[in-house]
C-alpha positions as a Markdown table, in Angstrom:
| # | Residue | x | y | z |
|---|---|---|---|---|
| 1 | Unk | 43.7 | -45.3 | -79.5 |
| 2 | Unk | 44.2 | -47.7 | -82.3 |
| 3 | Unk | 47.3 | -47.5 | -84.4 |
| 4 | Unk | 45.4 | -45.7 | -87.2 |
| 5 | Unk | 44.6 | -42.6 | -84.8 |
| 6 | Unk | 48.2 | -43.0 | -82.9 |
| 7 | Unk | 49.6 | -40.3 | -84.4 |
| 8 | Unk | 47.2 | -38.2 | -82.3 |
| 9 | Unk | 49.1 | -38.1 | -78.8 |
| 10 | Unk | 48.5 | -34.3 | -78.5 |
| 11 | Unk | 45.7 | -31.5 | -78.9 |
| 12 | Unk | 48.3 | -30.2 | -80.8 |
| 13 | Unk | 48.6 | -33.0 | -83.6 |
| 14 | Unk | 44.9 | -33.0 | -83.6 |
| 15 | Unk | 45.2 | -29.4 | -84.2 |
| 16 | Unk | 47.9 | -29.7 | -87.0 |
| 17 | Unk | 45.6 | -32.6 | -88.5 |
| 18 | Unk | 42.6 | -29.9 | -88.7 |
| 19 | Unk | 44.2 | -27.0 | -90.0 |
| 20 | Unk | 45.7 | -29.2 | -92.9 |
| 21 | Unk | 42.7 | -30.5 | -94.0 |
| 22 | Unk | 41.3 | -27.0 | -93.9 |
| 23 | Unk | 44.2 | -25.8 | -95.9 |
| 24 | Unk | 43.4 | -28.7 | -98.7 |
| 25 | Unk | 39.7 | -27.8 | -98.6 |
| 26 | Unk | 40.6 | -24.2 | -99.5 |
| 27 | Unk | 43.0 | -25.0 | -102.3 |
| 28 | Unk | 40.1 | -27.2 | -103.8 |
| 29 | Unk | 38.0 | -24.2 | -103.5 |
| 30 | Unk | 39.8 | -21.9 | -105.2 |
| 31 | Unk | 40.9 | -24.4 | -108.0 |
| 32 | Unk | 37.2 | -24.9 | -108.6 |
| 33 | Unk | 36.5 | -21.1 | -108.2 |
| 34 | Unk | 39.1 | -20.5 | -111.3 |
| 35 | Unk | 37.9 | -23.1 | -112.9 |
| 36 | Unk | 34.0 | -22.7 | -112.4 |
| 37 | Unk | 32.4 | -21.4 | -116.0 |
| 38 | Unk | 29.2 | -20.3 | -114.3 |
| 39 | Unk | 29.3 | -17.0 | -112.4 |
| 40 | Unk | 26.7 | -18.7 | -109.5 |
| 41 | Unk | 29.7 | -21.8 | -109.4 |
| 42 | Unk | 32.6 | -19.3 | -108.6 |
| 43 | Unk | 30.8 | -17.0 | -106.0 |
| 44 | Unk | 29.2 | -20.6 | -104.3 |
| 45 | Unk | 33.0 | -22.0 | -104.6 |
| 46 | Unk | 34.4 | -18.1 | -103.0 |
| 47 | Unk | 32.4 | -18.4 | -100.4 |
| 48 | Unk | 33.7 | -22.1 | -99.7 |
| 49 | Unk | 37.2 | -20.9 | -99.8 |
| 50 | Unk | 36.3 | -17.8 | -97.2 |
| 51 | Unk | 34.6 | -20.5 | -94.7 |
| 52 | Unk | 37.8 | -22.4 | -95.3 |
| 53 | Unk | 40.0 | -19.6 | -94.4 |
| 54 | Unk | 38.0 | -18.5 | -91.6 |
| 55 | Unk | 38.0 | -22.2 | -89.9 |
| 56 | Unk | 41.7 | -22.1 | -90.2 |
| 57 | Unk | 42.1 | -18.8 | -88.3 |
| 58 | Unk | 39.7 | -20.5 | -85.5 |
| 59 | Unk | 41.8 | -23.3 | -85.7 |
| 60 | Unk | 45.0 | -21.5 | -85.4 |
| 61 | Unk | 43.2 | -19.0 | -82.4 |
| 62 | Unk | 42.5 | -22.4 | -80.8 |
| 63 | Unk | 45.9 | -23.8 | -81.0 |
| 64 | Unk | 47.6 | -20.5 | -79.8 |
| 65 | Unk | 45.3 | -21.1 | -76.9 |
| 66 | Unk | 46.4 | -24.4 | -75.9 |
| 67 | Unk | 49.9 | -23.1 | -76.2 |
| 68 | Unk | 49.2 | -20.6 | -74.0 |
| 69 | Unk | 46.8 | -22.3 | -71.6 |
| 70 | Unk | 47.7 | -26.2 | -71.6 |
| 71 | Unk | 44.1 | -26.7 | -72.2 |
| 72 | Unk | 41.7 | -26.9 | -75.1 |
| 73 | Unk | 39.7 | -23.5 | -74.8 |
| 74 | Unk | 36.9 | -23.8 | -77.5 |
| 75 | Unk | 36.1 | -20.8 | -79.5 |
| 76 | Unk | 33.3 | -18.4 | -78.3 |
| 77 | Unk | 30.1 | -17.8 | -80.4 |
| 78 | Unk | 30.8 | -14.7 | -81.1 |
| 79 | Unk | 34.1 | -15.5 | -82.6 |
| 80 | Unk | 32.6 | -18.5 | -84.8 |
| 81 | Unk | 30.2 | -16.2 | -86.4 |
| 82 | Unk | 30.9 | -16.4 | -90.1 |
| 83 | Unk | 30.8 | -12.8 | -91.3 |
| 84 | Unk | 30.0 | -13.6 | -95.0 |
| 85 | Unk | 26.9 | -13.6 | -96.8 |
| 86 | Unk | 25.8 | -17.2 | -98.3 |
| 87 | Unk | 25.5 | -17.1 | -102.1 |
| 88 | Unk | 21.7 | -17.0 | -102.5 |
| 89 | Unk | 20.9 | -20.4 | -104.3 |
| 90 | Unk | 17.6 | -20.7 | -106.3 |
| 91 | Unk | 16.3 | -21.9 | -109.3 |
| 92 | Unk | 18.7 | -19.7 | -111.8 |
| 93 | Unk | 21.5 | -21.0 | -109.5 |
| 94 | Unk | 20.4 | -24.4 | -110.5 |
| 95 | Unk | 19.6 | -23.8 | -114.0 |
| 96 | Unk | 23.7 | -22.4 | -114.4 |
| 97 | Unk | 25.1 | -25.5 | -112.7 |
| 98 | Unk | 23.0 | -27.5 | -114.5 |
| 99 | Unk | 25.0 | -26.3 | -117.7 |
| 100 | Unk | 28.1 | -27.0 | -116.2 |
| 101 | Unk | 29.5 | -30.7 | -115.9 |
| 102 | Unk | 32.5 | -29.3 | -114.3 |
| 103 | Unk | 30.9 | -27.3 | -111.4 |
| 104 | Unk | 28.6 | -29.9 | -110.8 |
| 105 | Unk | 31.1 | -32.4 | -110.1 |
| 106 | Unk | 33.3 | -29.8 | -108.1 |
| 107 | Unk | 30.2 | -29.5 | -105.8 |
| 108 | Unk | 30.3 | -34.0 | -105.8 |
| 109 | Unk | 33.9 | -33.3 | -105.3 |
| 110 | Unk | 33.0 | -31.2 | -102.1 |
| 111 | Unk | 30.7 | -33.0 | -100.7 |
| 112 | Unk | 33.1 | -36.0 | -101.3 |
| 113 | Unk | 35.9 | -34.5 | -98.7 |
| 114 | Unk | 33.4 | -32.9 | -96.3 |
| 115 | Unk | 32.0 | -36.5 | -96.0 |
| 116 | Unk | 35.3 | -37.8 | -95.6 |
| 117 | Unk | 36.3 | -35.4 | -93.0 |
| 118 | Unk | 33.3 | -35.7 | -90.7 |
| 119 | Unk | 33.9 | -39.2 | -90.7 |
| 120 | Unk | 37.8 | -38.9 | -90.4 |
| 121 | Unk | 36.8 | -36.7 | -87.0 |
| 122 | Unk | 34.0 | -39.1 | -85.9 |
| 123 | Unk | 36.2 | -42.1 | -85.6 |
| 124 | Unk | 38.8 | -40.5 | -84.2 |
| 125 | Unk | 36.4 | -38.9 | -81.4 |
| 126 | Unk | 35.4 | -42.6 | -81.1 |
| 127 | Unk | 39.1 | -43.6 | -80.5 |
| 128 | Unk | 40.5 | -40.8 | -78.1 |
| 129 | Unk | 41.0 | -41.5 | -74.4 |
| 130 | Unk | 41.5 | -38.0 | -73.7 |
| 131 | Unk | 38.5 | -36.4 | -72.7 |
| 132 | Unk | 39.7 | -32.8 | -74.4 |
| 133 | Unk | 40.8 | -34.6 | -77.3 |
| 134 | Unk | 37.7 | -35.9 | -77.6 |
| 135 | Unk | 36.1 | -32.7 | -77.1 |
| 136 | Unk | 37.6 | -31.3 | -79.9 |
| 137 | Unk | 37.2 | -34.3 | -82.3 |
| 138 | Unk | 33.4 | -33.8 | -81.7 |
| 139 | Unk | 33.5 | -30.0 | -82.0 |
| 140 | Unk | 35.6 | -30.4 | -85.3 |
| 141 | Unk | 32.9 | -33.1 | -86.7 |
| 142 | Unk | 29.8 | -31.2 | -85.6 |
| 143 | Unk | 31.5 | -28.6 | -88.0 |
| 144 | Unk | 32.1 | -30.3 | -90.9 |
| 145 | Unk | 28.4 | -31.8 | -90.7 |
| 146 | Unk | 27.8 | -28.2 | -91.5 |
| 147 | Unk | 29.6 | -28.1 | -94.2 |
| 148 | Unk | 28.6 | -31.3 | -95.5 |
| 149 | Unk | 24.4 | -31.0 | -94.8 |
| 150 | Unk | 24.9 | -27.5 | -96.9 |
| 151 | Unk | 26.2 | -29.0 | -99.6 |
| 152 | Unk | 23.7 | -32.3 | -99.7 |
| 153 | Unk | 21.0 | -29.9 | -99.8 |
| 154 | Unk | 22.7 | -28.1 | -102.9 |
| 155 | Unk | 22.8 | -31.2 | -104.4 |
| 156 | Unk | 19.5 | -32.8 | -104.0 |
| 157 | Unk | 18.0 | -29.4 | -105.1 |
| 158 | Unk | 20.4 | -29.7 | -108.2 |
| 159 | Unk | 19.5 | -33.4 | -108.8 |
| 160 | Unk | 15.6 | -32.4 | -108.4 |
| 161 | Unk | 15.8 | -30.1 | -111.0 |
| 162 | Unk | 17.4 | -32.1 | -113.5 |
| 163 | Unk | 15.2 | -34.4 | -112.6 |
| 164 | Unk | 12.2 | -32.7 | -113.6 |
| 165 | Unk | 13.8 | -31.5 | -116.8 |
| 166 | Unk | 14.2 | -34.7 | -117.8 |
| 167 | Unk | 10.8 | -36.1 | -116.9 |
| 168 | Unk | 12.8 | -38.9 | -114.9 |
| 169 | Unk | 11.6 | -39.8 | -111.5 |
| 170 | Unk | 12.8 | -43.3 | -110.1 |
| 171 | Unk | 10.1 | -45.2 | -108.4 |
C-alpha cells in the first residue's frame, strides 16, 4: 500500500474508516432533513439517513465478526435487505425540489460525498495487498455505487425537468 492508504494495516481500520464515513453521511442527512423546506426533500433525505444507519449496523455486525472470527465474514442477503420503502419520486417530487435551491443542492451535496466515497474505496481496493482487505474495499464500493447511481438518476430527472421548463436544451 502507498503511504496515503497506510493507515489501513487492518480489517479493522478499514472497518473504523467505513463506519465513520457512514456516520458523517448520516449527520448530512439529517441536517438536510431539518433543513429541507419541501415535504418530498425531508422524507427523500429520512430515508438517506435510515440507509445510513442501517449500513452502519452492517458495518458494525461485520466488525464484531472479525473480532470474533479473525476473518472478514461478509454480510448475508438476507441481512442486507434494506427494510424501508423508497420515497416514490415522480414528477410532483420534481416540481417541489425544483422550488427549493436548498434541497437541490443538498441532493448535489449527496451525490458529492457518495462520489467521493466510492472512489475513496476504489483506490484503496486498488492499493491493498490483502486479499480480504481487498474484498471488503470492493464490497464497500460496489455499495456506495448504489448510493451514488440512485442519486445521479434523481438528478438528471431533476435537471430534465428544469430543463423543459425553461425551454433550454444544450445541443
Amino acid at each position: 500500500m502507498s503511504d496515503r492508504s497506510s493507515e489501513f494495516n487492518s480489517i479493522q481500520d478499514v472497518l473504523k474508516r467505513a463506519m465513520l464515513l457512514e456516520m458523517n453521511g448520516k449527520e448530512f442527512f439529517r441536517m438536510a432533513a431539518r433543513t429541507a423546506s419541501s415535504d418530498v426533500a425531508k422524507e427523500l433525505f429520512e430515508h438517506m439517513v435510515k440507509e445510513e444507519e442501517h449500513h452502519l449496523h452492517i458495518l458494525e455486525i461485520t466488525f464484531k465478526r472479525h473480532l470474533d472470527e479473525g476473518k472478514v465474514i461478509l454480510p448475508a442477503e438476507a441481512e442486507l435487505a434494506f427494510g424501508f420503502k423508497d420515497p416514490i419520486i415522480d414528477k410532483s417530487f420534481l416540481i417541489e425540489l425544483k422550488n427549493s435551491q436548498f434541497d437541490s443542492s443538498a441532493i448535489s451535496i449527496a451525490l458529492t460525498l457518495e462520489e467521493r466515497a466510492f472512489k475513496f474505496y476504489q483506490k484503496a481496493e486498488a492499493e491493498a495487498s490483502d486479499p480480504e482487505i481487498k474484498k471488503l474495499f470492493t464490497w464497500l464500493a460496489d455499495w456506495e455505487l448504489e448510493h451514488h447511481q440512485k442519486l445521479m438518476d434523481l438528478e438528471a430527472d431533476y435537471r430534465e425537468e428544469v430543463w423543459n421548463d425553461s425551454s433550454f436544451w444544450p445541443m
